[in-house]
C-alpha positions, 0 to 999 in steps of 0.5 A: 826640285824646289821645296818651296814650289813643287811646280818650278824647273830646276837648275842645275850647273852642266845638266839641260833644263828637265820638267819636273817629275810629279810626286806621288802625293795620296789624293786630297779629300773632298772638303766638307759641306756643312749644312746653313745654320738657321738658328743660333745654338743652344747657350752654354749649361749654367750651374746656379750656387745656392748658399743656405738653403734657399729656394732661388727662382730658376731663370727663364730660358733666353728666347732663340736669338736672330740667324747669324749673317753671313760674311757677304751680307751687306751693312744694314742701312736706313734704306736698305734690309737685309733679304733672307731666306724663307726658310730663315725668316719663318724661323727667327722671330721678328726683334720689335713685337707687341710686347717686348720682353728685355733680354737675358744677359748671359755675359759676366759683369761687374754690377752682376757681380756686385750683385750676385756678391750682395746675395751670397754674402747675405745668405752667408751672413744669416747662417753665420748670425744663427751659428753665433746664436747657437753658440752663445745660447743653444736654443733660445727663443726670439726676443722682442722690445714693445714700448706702449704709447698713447694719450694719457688714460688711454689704458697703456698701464693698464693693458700691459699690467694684464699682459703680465698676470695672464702670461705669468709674469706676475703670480696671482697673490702679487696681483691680490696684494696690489687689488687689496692696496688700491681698494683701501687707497681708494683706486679699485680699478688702477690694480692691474696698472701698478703691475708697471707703475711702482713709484708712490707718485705714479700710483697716486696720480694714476699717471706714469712719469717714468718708462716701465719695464717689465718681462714676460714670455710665451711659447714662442718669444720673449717680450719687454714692456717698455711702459711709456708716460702718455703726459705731454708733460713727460715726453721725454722719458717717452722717447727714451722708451721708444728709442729701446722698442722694436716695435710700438703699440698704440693704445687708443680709448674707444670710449665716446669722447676720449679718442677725440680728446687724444687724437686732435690737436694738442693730444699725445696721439699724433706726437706719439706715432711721429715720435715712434717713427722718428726713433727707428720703430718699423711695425705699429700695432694699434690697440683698440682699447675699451672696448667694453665700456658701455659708450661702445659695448664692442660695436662695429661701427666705432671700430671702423671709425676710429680705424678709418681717421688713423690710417692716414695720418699713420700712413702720412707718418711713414708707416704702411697701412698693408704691411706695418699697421695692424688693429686689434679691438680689445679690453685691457681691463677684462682682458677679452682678446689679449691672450684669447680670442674674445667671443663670438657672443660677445663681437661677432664681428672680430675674426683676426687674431688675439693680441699675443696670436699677432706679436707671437706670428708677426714677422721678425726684426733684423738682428746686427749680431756680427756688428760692432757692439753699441749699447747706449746707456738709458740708466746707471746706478750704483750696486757693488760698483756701476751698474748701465742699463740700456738696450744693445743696438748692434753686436754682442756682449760677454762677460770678461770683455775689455770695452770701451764707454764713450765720449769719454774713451775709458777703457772698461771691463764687464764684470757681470750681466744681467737679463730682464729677470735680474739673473746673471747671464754669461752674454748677451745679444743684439736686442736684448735689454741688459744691465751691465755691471763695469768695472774700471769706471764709476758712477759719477763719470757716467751719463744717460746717452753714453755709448758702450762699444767695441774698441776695434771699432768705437762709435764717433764722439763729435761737436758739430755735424750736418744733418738734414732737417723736416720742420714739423711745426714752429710759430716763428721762423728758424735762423742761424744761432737757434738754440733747442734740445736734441733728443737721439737714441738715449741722449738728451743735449741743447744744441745750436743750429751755427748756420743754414746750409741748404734748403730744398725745393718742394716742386723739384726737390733739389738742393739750392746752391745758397744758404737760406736765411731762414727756415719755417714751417714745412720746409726741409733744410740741411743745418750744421749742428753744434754741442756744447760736449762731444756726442755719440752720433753716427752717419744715418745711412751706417747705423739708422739708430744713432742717425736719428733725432728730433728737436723739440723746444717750449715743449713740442717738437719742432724738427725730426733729422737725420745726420749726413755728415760728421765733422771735425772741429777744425773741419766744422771751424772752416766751413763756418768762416767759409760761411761768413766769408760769402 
């Protein structure tokens, strides 16, 4: 017998033809009947990774999907549905309804990925910032840079030199001795402003020339005061002071006359909030001061005024009104509202927080602890070798470490630091306003806006890069070969605008394909910038606070920027001939 065929007749030579015997083979079993299945099963259990703590919303679980067709269903066509059974459409719901809602994709993808990826890494980042923390400091409370701004005799000195006597910064005989000076120089009232202003000019003139600092703390954080001059006379050293702060407060005079003074055309007011802006500041908190004069005598009405004409224009400078501007009515003088709440027999209409309740429970700044160190230079002197100042943007510094201080490349060593309180300090972090000593290096080959950074990973010392350009205000029109100075991070440098690149489109916002040749009032363009000596400057979407400038000329500010691209010298030297060649 065949074994391939049970069934078959077998052959075999000298024997007739036999039927097949029938094997004794055990009897099949019925196959089985499974019942239709009506609904899709249930997904498959997922397992949610939760990394450092944080409470992750739950997903919601899918909606049930439609039956499963079976292998004779026909093709859907335009013209003809699928019939299912009652018992089937009763229980699927139907895919179009009144309000839809976008399915729950369950399948692994690569941008899931990137973003599930993004989140772990955040969250594993955070943790690992607050064990650098812990292991350079301990326990230490947060840190805060806030620089004063404002019209001038708004009350800036003022407001932060009562800042320091009632947290302690400055003991009360210091406080007497400043009183009894400005009594006999005639000045009774400009006590609590030489606390900031130190030079015999400033104290003179009651005006603050250069940026001062300060240091005080709380029960919950540390501050600088970074005291910027309100005279159009010294913007300058006001942008270098707010290109240190973290956050900016406004100081606004309620006094009948003085607030209009400062806020129309020509005051400081608006330049100060574009400046803060422009410079990286986030958060805003305007300071409504004097409010004890006998002009104002804390009324009401004159709050909401001065607070309905600022929020727009804060909100046309970039800021948002909900989340990054808070107004605080107070008197820097008396010192009502700063540290305590003023009184309800004084302002019973004033039921927000103190000044230092607001900076002590405002939400935190982001810290680049793990980055590459960059510290630009704000000031250097000399004191048993060269000795910067500045605050450090990204990473962190120790003592003993080998950096690097850029344009020129040398290399240099840290010999000591030292924090607000001129006490020497093992390290220091991200935030922190720090004087360095050097050694490797002196004096004269330092500047204001040198870079002090990692030599693994070295901020980018250039001649020429691209940047995209808002013009603000400009009598005459801007063409290639226009000449202003450049103010970014703490580096002031002429520069020249070699060509116009591109402009763009108000109704549609796109780019031309051509150079313009011109630019003017209100438009945005994108320029190449040239210096004279290399520069420290980094592409605005790697670090916001070395991709950001402002040009100002004849003594206002002309443009604000943003750098896009860095080039090289024989990269910048094509481009141009390129230029000139169409």
């Amino acid at each position: 017998m065949s074994k391939l065929n049970a069934g078959a007749f077998e052959f075999v030579p000298g024997r007739a033809f036999v039927l097949p015997q029938k094997s004794q083979t055990p009897p099949s079993k019925p196959p089985l009947e499974r019942p239709l299945q009506t609904e899709a099963p249930p997904p498959a259990p997922t397992i949610t990774l939760n990394i450092g703590g944080s409470n992750t919303p739950v997903a919601p679980a899918p909606a049930p999907a439609p039956a499963l067709q079976s292998r004779s269903t026909p093709a859907l066509t335009p013209q003809s549905k699928p019939t299912l059974p009652p018992s089937v459409s009763a229980s699927t719901t139907p895919l179009q309804s009144s309000s839809p809602t976008p399915p729950t994709n369950k399948v692994f993808s690569t941008e899931r990925a990137k973003t599930d990826t993004t989140s772990i890494a955040k969250e594993v980042q955070a943790i690992a910032d607050q064990e650098v923390l812990k292991d350079l400091f301990g326990d230490v409370k947060e840190h805060l840079n806030i620089v004063f701004i404002g019209h001038v005799d708004a009350g800036k000195s003022t407001l932060g030199g009562n800042l320091l006597y009632i947290s302690g910064g400055v003991d009360k005989r210091t406080m007497e001795k400043y009183e009894k000076e400005a009594k006999e120089a005639g000045r009774e009232t400009w006590y609590l402003s030489w606390a900031l202003d130190s030079t015999p000019q400033e104290r003179s003139k009651g005006k603050t020339v250069e940026v001062g600092r300060a240091y005080f703390e709380t029960s919950f954080r540390r501050y600088t005061i970074l005291d910027a001059p309100g005279h159009k006379t010294y913007v300058p050293s006001m942008i270098s002071g707010a290109a240190q702060a973290d956050v900016a407060i406004l100081v606004i005079s309620a006094r009948k006359g003085e607030f209009e003074t400062g806020f129309e055309r020509g005051g400081q007011t608006r330049e100060h909030v574009m400046l803060v802006k422009t410079a990286g500041v986030s958060k805003i908190v305007i300071v409504i001061n004097k409010m004890d004069d006998l002009t104002v005598n804390w009324d009401k009405g004159r709050y909401t005024e001065i607070k309905d004409k600022l929020t727009p224009f804060v909100k046309s400078a970039g800021f948002n009104p909900k989340t990054d501007v808070t107004f605080i009515p107070a008197s820097g003088y008396t010192g009502q509202n700063l540290k305590d709440r003023v009184a309800k027999s004084i302002c019973s209409w004033n039921d927000g927080p103190s000044f230092l309740e607001h900076m002590d429970n405002m939400p935190m700044v982001d810290r680049k602890i793990n980055a590459p160190l960059m510290m630009p230079v704000s000031e250097k002197y000399k004191d048993m070798g060269a000795i910067i100042v500045g605050k450090i943007e990204s990473g962190h510094i120790r003592k003993g470490d080998s950096l690097t201080l850029m344009p020129n490349k040398s290399a240099v060593e840290v010999a000591a630091i030292y924090n607000e309180m001129e006490e020497e300090v093992p390290s220091a972090i991200c935030g922190d306003n720090v004087r360095v000593r050097l050694r490797g290096v002196e004096d004269e080959d330092i500047s204001p806006g040198f870079v002090l950074t990692s030599p693994k990973s070295p901020v980018r010392a250039v001649r020429q890069f691209e940047a995209q350009l808002a013009i603000l205000e400009h009598k005459n029109i801007i063409c290639a070969g226009y000449s202003a100075v450049m103010h970014v991070h703490t580096l002031s440098e002429e520069v020249t605008l070699p060509a116009l690149l591109h402009y763009f489109d108000k109704a549609t916002g796109r780019k031309s394909k051509k150079p313009p040749q011109f630019a003017k009032k209100g438009q945005k363009v994108v320029a190449l910038i040239e210096t004279t000596l290399p520069i420290c400057v980094e592409r605005f979407v790697d670090y916001p606070q070395l991709g950001r400038f402002t040009l100002r000329d004849e003594g206002r500010t002309i443009a604000i920027g943003k750098v896009r691209f860095l080039y090289r010298l024989v990269a910048a030297c094509k481009l141009l001939l390129a230029l000139v060649s169409t």
